[in-house]
C-alpha positions as CSV (number, residue, x, y, z in Angstrom):
1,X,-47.9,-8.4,17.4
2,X,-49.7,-11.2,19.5
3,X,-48.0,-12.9,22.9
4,X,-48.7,-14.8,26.2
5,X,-47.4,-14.4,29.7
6,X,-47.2,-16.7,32.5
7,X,-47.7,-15.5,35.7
8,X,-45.5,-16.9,38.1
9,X,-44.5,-13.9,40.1
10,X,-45.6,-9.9,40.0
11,X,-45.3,-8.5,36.5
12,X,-44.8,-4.9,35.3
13,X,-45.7,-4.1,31.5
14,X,-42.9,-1.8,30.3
15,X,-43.4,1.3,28.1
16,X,-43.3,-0.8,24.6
17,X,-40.3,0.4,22.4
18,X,-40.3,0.9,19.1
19,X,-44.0,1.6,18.6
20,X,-46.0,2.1,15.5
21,X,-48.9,4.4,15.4
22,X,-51.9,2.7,14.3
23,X,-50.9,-0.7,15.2
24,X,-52.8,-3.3,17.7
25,X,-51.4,-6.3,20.3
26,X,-53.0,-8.8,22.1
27,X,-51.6,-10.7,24.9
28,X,-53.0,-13.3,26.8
29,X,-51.8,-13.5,30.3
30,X,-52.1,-17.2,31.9
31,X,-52.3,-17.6,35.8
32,X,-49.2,-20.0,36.6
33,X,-49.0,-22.5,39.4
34,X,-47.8,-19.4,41.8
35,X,-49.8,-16.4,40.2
36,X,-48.6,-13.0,40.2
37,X,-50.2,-9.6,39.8
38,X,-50.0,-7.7,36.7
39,X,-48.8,-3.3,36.5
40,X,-48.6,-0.7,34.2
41,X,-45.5,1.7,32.8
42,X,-47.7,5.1,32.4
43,X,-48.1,4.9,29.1
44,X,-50.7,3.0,29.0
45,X,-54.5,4.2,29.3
46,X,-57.2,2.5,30.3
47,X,-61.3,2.5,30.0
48,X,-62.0,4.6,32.7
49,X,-58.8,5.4,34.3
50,X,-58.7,1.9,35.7
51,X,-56.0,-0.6,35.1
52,X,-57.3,-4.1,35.1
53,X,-56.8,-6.6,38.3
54,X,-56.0,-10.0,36.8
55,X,-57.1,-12.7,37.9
56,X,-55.6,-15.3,40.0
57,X,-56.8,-18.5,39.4
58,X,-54.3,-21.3,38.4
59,X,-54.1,-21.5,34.6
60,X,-57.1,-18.4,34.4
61,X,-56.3,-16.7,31.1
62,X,-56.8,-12.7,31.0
63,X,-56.5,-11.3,27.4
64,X,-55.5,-7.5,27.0
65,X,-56.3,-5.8,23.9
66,X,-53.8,-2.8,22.9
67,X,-53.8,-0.2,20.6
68,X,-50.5,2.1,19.6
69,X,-52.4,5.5,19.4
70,X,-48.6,7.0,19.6
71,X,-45.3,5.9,20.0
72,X,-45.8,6.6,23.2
73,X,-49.7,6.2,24.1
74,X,-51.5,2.9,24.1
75,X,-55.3,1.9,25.1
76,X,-55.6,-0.9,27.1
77,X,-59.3,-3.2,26.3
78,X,-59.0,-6.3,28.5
79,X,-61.4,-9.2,28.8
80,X,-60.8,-11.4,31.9
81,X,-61.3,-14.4,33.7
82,X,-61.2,-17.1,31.0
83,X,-61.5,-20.0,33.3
């Protein structure tokens, strides 16, 4: 379950629906010509408590690394500022 996202305005990440346990995502999130800001529905958890701030470079690509610990629970990796 793989995706990418173009930034062109503020984006929240919804809680995911039908989740499987067990299961992992990656998105790539690509800075369009406007940018935006990325957020988090509270179901996701993050290395330290700390969402990620993308970055906000035209065409900068952030990739976020998820993993479906419940159907309600996901870690959030992220490596960022692919530029």
């Amino acid at each position: 379950i793989n995706g990418v996202v173009t930034l062109d305005e503020n984006t929240t990440f919804a809680a995911p629906t039908n989740a499987e346990p067990g299961t992992t995502r990656i998105i790539r999130v690509v800075q369009g010509t406007t940018g935006g800001t990325i957020a988090f529905n509270a179901v996701y958890l993050f290395p330290g408590g700390t969402a990620p701030t993308a970055s906000t470079g035209t065409g900068d690509k952030d990739t976020l690394y998820i993993y479906c610990e419940t159907t309600s629970l996901f870690h959030v990796t992220h490596q960022l500022d692919f530029s």
